[in-house]
N, C-alpha and C positions, 0 to 999 in steps of 0.2 A: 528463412525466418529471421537471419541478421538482421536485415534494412527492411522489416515490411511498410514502416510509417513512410519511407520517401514515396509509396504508391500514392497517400492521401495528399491531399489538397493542403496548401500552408493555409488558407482560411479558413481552415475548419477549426471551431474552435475544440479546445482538448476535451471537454466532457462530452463530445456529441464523439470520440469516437470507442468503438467499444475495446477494452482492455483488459491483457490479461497480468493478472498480478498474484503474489504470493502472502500471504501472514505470517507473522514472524521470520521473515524471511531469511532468518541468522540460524534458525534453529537446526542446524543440521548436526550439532556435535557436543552432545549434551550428555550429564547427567539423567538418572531416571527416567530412559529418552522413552518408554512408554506411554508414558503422560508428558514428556516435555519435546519430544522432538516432533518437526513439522515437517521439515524439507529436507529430500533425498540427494540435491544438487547445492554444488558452489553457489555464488554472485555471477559469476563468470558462465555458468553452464545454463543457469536460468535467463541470463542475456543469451545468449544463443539461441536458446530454442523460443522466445519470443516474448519471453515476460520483460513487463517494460513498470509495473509497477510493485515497491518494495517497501513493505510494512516492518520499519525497525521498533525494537526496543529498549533502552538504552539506561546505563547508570555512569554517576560520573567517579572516576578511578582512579583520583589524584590528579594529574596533569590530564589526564586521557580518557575517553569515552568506551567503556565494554558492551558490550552487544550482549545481552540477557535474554531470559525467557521467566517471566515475574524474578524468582528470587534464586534461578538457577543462570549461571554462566554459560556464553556460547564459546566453545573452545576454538581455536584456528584447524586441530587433525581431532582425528577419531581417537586414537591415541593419546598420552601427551596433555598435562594441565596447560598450558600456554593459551590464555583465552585472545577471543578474539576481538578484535576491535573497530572501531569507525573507520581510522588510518587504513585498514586493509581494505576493507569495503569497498570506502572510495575511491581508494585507485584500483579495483578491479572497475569500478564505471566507469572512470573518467581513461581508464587505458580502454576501454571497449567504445567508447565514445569517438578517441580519436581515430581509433581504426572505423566504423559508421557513422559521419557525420549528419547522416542523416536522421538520423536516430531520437528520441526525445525521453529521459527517464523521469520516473515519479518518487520518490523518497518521503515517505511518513514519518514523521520523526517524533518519540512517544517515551517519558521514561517510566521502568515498568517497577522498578524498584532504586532503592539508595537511599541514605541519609544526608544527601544533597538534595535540597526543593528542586523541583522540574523549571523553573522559570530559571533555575543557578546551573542546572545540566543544560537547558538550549545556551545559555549565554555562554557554556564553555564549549559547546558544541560551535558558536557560530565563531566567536575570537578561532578555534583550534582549524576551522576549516572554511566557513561562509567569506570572512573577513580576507582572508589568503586568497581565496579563490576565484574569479570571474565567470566561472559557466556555472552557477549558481541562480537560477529565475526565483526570485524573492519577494517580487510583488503580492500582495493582497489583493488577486487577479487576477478570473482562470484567461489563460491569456489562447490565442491560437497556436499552431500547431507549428506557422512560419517562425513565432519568434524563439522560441526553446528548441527548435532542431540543436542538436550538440549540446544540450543543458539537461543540468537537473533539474526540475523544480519541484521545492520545497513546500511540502502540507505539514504544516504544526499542532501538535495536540497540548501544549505547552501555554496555562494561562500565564503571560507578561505583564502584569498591571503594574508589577512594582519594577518593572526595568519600561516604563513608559513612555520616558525621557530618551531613551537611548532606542526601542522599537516601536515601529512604525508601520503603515502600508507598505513601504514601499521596500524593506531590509527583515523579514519575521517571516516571510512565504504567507500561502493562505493560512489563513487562520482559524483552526476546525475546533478551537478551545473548548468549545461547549457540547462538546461529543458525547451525546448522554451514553450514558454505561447500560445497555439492554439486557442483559445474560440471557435468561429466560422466561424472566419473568414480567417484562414492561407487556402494560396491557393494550397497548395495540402493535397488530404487525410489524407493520411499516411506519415509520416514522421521517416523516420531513420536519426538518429544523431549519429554521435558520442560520446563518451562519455569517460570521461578521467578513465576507470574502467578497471582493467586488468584481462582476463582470462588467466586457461590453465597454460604458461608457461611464461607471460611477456607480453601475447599479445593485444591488442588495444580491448576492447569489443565493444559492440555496443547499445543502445538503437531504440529499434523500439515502437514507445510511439502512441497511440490514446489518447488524452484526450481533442477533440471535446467535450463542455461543456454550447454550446450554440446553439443547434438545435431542429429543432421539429424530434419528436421519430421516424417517418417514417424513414426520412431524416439522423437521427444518425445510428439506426440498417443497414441502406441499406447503405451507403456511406460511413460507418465508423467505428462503431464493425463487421458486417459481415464482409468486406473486409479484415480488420487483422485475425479473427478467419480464414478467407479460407489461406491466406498469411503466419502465423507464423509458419509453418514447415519450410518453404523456408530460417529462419534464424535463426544462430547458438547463437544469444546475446540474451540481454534480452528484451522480448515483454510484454508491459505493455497497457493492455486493458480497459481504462477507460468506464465501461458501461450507466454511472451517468451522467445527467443533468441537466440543465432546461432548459425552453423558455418562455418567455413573464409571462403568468399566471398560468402556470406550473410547482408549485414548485417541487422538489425531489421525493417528494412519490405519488404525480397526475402522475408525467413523469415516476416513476418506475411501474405504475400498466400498462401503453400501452409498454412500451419497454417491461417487462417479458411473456407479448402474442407474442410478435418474438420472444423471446430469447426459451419459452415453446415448439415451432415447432424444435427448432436445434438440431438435432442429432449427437452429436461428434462422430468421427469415432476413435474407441478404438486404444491408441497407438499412434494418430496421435497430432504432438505439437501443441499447441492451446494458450497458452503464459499463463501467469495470469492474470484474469479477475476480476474488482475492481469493485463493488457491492454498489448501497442505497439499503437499506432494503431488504437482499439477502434473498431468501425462502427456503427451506431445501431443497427441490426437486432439486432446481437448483444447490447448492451448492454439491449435492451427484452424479448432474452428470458429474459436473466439476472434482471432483474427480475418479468416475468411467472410465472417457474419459483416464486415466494413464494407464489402464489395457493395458499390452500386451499378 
């Protein structure tokens, strides 16, 4: 599950292939981790076993970027106030990169709290790391699959209007600014947005986003990840399938052990587009059949 993307074709573009990916993907070492913790695994362990997309949260910490969960800190150990940070992060990808060159990650990049504005967190996120860096895909453009082997690329939740001199298409990643907020209460399912992201040759991409984040698990699987899973052939942008919730006294990983009994029954039909699917505490099994589902 290291290197599954060198199977795929370099001309495929990245949103036609189906993906498995995690929410809050820092949250492993937390305060109040009933309600705050997501993930059971490192950055490193979740590379391994095949997730290739990572939903951060971020505040800005002085000079340096901390990894959050809203208004709680993600720690470095289980133990131990030493929180954790972007610096770590990213050289857990960019050292797992160089050993799989073949490989291509996704990074969502979101601040979830601070008394720094989000457009002053990306702009110290990019000078601390974009700017230094070259394996960074930046464009405003889901690109294929050949040109970001060995790269990140960067999805932005971060509206820039007042740094709009200095970002651009081509240095700010896609740009998902307008990511409406669902919890559970937007009245329709499914929601496709626009999105100011250009595919292809210039053209207008599209987000088709689940990330219902406040329902009970029956109610989420049937109204709202099943209906995108049966749905995301039918579009050519990018399908982003939030499988993560809570409800009332249901934190993360009470609500991921009855969601993964539906998710355990779905049989993807090989070949067919299924979007990428974003994960609390994903299991291998699941994880290799999301992967398996590319097979044509």
């Amino acid at each position: 599950m290291q290197d599954w993307l060198k199977n795929i074709a370099d001309s495929t573009p990245v949103c036609n292939i189906n993906l498995p990916g995690t929410h809050d993907s820092t949250a492993r070492f937390v305060r109040f981790s009933y309600f705050a913790r997501c993930q059971n695994k490192s950055i490193t362990e979740q590379l391994r076993m095949g997730i290739r997309f990572f939903d951060l949260r971020a505040e800005a910490d002085g000079e340096k970027i901390k990894l959050v969960h809203s208004i709680i800190d993600c720690r470095l150990r289980r133990f131990g106030s030493k929180k954790l940070y972007t610096d770590d992060v990213l050289a857990e990808m960019f050292a797992f990169l160089d050993a799989h060159p073949s490989e291509a990650l996704f990074l969502l990049f979101k601040q979830d709290d601070g008394a720094v504005p989000p457009d002053a967190t990306f702009d110290l996120f990019y000078e601390r790391h974009i700017a230094r860096e070259t394996r960074f895909y930046t464009e405003n453009r889901i690109p294929c699959l050949g040109e970001v082997r060995g790269k990140i690329v960067l999805l932005n939740r971060c509206d820039l209007t007042k740094y709009r001199e200095k970002y651009n298409d081509g240095n700010s990643g896609l740009n998902l600014a307008n990511w409406p907020e669902q919890g559970g209460y937007y009245p329709n399912w499914q929601v496709e947005t626009p999105i100011r992201c250009r595919s292809g040759e210039g053209t207008t991409g599209t987000l088709y986003l689940q990330d219902f984040y406040r329902l009970p698990p029956r109610e989420k699987w049937q109204n709202a990840v099943w209906p995108t899973l049966n749905d995301a052939a039918k579009h050519d942008g990018l399908v982003l399938n939030y499988c993560s919730a809570t409800n009332g006294l249901l934190g993360p990983r009470a609500f991921e052990k009855k969601m993964s009994k539906f998710f355990s029954a779905f049989e993807p039909v090989s070949g067919r587009k299924l979007g990428w699917l974003i994960l609390d505490f994903p299991k291998q099994e699941t994880v290799e059949r999301i992967i398996r589902s590319n097979d044509r």
